[in-house]
DSSP file (Angstrom, degrees, kcal/mol; ACC not computed):
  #  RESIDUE AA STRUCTURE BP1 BP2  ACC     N-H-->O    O-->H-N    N-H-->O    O-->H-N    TCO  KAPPA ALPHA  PHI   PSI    X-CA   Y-CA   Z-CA
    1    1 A X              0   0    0      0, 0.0    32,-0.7     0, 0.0     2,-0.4   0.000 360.0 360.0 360.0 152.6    1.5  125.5  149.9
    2    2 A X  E     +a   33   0A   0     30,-0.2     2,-0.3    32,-0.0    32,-0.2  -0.983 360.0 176.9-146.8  98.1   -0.3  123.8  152.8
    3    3 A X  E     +a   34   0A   0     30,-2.5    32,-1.0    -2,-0.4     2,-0.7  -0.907   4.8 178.1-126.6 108.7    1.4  120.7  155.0
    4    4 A X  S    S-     0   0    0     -2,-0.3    32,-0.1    30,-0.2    30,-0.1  -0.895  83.7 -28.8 -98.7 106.4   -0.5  119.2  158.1
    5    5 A X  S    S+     0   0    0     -2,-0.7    -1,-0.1    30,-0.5    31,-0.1   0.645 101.8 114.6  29.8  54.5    1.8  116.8  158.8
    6    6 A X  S  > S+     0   0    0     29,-0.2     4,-0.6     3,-0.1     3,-0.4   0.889  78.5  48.1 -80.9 -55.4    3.5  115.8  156.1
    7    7 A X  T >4 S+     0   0    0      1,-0.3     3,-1.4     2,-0.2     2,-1.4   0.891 103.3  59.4 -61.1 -40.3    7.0  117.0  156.9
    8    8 A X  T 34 S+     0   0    0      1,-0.3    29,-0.3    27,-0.3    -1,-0.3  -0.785 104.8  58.8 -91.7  73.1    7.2  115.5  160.7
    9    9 A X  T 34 S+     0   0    0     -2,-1.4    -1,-0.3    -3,-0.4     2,-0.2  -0.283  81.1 109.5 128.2 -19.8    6.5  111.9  158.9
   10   10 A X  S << S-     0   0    0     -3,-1.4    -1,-0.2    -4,-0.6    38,-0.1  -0.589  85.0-117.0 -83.4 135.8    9.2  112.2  157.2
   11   11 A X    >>  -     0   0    0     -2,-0.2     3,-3.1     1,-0.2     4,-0.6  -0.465  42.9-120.9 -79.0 164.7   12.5  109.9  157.9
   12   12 A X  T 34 S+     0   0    0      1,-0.4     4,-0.3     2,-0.2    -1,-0.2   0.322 105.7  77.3 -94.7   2.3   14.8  113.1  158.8
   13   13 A X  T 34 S+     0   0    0      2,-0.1    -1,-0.4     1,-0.1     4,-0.3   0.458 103.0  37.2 -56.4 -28.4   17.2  112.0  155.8
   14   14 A X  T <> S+     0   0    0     -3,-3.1     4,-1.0     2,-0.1    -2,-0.2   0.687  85.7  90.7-117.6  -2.6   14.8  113.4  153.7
   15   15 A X  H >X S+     0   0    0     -4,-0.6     3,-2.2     1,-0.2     4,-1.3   0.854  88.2  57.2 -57.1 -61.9   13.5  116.4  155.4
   16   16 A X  H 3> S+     0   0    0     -4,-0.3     4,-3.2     1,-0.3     5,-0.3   0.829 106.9  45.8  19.8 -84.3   16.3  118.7  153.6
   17   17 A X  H 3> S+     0   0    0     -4,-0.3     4,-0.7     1,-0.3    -1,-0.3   0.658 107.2  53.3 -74.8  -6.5   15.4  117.9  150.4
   18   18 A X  H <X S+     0   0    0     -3,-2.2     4,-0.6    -4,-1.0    -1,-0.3   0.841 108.7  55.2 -95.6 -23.5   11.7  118.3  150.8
   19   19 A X  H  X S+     0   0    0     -4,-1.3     4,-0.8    -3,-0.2    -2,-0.2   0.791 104.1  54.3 -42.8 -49.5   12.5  122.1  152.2
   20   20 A X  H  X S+     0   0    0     -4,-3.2     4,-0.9    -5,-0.3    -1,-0.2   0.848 104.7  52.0 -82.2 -19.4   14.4  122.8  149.3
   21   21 A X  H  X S+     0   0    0     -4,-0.7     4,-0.8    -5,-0.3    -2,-0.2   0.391 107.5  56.2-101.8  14.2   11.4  121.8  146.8
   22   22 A X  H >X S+     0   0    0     -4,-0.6     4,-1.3     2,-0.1     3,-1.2   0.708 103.7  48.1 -54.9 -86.2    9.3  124.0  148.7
   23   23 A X  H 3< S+     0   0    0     -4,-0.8    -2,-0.2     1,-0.3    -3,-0.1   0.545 115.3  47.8 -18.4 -39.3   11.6  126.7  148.1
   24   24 A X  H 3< S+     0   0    0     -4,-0.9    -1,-0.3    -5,-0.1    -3,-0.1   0.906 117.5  42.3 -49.6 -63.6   11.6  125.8  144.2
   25   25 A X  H << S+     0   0    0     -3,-1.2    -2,-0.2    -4,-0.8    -3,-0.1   0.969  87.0  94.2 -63.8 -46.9    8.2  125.5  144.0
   26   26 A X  S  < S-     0   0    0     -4,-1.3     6,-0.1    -5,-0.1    57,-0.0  -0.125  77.3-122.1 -50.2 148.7    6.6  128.6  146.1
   27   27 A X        -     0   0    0      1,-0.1    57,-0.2     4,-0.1    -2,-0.0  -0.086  39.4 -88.8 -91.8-171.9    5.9  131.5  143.7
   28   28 A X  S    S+     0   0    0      1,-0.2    56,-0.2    55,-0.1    -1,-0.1   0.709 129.2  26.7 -74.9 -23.0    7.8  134.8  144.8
   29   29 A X  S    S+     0   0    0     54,-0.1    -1,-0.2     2,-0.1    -3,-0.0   0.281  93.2 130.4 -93.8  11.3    4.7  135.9  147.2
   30   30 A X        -     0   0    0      1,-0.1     2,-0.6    53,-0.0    54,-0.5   0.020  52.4-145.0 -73.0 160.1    3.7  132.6  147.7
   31   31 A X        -     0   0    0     52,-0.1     2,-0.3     2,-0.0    52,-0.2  -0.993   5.0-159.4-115.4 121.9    3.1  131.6  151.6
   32   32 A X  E     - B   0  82A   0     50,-2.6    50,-1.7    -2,-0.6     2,-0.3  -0.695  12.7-171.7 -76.3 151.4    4.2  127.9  152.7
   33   33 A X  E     -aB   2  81A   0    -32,-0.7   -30,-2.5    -2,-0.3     2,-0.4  -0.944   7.0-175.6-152.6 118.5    2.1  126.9  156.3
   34   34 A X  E     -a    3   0A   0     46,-1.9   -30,-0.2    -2,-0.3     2,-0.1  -0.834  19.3-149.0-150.2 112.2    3.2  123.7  157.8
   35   35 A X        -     0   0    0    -32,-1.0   -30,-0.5    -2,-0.4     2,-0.3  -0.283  23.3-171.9 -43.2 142.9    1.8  122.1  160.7
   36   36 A X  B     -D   78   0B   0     42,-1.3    42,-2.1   -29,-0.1     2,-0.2  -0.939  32.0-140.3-159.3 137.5    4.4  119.7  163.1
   37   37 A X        -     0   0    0     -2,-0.3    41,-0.5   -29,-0.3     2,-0.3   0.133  36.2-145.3 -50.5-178.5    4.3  117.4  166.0
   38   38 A X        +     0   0    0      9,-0.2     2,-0.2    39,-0.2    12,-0.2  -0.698  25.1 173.4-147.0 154.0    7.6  118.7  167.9
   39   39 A X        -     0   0    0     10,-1.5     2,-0.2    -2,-0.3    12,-0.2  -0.697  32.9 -92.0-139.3-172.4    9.5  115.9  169.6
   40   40 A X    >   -     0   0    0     -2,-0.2     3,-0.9    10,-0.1    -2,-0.0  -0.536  29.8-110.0 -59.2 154.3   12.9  116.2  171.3
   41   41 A X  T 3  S+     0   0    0      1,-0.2     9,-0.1    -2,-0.2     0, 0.0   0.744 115.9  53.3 -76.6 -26.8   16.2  115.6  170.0
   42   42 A X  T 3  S+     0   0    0      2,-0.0     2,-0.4     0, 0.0    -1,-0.2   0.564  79.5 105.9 -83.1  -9.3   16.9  112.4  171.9
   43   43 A X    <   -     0   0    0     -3,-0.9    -4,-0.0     1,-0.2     3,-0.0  -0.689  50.9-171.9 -91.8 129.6   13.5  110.7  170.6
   44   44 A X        +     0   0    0     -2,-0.4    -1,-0.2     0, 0.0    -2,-0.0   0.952  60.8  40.8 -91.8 -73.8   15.0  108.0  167.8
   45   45 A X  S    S+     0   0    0    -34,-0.0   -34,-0.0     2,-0.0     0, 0.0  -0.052  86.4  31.1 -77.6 177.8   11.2  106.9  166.2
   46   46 A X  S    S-     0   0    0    -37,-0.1   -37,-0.1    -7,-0.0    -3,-0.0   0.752  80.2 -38.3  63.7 148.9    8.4  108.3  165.4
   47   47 A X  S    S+     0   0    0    -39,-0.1     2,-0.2   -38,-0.1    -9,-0.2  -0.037  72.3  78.4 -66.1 163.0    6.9  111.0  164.3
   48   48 A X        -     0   0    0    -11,-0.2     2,-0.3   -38,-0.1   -39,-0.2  -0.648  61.4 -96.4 139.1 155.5    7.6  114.6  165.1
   49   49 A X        -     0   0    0     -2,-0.2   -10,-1.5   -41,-0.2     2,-0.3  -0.775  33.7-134.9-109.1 158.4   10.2  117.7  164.1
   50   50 A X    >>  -     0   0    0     -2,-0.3     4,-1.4   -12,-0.2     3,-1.0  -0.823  27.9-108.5-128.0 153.6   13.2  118.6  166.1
   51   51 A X  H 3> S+     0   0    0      1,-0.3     4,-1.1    -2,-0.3   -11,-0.1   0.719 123.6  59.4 -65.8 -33.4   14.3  122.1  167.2
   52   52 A X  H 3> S+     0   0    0      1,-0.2     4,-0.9     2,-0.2     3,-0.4   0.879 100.3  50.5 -63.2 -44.1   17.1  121.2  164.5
   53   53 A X  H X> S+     0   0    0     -3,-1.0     4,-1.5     2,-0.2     3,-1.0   0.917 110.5  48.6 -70.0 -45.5   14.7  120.8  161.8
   54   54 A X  H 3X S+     0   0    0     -4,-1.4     4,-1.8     1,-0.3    -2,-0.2   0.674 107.1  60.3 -28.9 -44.0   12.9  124.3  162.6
   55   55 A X  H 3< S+     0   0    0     -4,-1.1    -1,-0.3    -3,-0.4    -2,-0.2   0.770 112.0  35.4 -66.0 -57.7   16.4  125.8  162.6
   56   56 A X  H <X S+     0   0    0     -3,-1.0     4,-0.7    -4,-0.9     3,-0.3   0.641 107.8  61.1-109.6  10.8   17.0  124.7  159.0
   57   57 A X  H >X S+     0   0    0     -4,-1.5     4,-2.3     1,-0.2     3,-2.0   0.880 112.9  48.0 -77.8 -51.0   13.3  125.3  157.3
   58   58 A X  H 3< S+     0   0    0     -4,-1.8     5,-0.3     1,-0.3    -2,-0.2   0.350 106.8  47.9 -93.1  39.4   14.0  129.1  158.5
   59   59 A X  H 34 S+     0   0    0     -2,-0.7    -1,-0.3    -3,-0.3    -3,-0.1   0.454 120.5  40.9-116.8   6.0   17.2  129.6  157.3
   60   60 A X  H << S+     0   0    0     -3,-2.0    25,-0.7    -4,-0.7     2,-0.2   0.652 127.4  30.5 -51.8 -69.7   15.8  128.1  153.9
   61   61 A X  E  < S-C   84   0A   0     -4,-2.3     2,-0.5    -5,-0.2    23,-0.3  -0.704  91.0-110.4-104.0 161.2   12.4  129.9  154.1
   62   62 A X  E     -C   83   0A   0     21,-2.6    21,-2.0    -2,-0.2     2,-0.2  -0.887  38.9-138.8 -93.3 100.3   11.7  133.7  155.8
   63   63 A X  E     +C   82   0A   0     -2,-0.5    19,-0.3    -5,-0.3     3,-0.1  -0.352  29.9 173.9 -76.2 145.9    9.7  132.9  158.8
   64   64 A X  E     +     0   0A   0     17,-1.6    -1,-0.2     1,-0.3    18,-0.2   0.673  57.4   2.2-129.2 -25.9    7.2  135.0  159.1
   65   65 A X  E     -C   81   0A   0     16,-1.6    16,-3.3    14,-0.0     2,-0.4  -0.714  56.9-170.6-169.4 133.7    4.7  133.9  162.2
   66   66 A X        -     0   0    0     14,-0.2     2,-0.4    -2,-0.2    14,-0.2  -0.978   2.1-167.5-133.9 132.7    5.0  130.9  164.5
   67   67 A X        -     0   0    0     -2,-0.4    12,-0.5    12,-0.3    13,-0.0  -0.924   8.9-147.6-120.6 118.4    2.8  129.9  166.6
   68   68 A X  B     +E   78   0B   0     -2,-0.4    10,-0.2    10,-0.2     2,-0.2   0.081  34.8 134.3 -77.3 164.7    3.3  127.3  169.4
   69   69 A X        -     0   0    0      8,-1.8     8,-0.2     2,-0.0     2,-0.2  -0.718  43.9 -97.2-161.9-147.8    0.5  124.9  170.6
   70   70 A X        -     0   0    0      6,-0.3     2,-0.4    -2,-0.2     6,-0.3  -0.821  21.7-130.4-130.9 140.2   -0.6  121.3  171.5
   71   71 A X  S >  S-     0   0    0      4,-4.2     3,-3.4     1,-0.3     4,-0.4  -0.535  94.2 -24.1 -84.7 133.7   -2.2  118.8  169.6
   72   72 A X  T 3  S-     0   0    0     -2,-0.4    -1,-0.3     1,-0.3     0, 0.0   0.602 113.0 -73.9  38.0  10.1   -5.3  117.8  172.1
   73   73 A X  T 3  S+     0   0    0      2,-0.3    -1,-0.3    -3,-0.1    -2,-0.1   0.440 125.3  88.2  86.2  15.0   -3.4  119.0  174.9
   74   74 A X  S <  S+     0   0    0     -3,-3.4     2,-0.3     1,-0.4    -2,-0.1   0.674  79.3  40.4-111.2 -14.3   -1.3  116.3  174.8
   75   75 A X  S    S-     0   0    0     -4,-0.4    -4,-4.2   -36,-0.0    -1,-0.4  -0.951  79.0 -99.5-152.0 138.1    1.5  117.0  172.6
   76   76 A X        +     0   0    0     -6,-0.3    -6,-0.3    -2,-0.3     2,-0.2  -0.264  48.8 178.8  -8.6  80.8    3.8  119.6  171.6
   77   77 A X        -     0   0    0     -8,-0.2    -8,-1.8    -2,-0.2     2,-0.3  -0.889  17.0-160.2-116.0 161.0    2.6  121.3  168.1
   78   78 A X  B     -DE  36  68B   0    -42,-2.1   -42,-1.3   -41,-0.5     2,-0.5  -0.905   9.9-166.9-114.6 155.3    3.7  124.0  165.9
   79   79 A X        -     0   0    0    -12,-0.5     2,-0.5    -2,-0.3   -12,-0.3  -0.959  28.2-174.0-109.3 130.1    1.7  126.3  162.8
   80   80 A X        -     0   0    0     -2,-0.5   -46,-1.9   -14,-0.2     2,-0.7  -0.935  10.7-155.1-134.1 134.2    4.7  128.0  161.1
   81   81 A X  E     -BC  33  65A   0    -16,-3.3   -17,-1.6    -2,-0.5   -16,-1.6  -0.928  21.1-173.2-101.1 113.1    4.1  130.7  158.3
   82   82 A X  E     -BC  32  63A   0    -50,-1.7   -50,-2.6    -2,-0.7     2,-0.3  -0.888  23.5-168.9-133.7 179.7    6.6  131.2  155.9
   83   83 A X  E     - C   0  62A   0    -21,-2.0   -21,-2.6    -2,-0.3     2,-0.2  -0.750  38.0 -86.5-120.0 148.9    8.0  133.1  152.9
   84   84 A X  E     - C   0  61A   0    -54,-0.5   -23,-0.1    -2,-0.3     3,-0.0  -0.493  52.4 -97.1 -62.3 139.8   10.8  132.9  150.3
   85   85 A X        -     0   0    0    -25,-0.7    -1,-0.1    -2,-0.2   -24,-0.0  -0.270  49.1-115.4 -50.7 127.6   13.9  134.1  151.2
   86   86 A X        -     0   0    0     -3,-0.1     2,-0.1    -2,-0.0    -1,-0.0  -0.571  41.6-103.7 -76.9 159.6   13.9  138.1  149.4
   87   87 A X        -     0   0    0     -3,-0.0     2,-0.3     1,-0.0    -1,-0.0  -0.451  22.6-121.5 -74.5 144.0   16.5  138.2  146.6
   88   88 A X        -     0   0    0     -2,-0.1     2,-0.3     2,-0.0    -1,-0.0  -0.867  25.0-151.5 -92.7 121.6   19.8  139.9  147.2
   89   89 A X              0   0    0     -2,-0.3    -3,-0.0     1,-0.1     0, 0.0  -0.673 360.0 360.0-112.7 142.1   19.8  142.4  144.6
   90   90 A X              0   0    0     -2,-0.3    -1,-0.1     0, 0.0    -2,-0.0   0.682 360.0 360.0-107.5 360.0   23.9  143.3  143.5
């Protein structure tokens, strides 16, 4: 599954629940890759993910490589690769 900038568009009410239908959908090797703006936590609008929202896609999903950047050298971006959580086997 593949999002360049879907999720960091999203009003932050809904960001949750679209983290958890990743997690539904993605097969058991499947890779999710999702592009983000990063903002701060004090910026009200606009687009962008917060250090909080990072915090709960990988304790949803198994992160697996993140790499920081900037979008045109002007703003704050992230690549994040991730995995479904492995099953706890009893």
């Amino acid at each position: 599954i593949l999002d360049i900038g879907c999720f960091h568009s999203l009003p932050p009410t809904n960001r949750y629940a679209y983290i958890q239908k990743i997690d539904q959908l993605l097969s058991e090797s499947g890779t999710f890759m999702i592009y983000m703006f990063l903002k701060s936590s004090s910026e009200v609008s606009g687009p962008g993910a917060t250090d909080t929202d990072i915090q709960q896609i990988t304790h949803e999903l198994h992160l697996v490589e993140r790499k920081d950047g900037t979008e045109r050298g002007l703003r704050p971006s992230i690549w994040l690769t991730l995995q479904r959580n492995p099953k706890v086997s009893d």
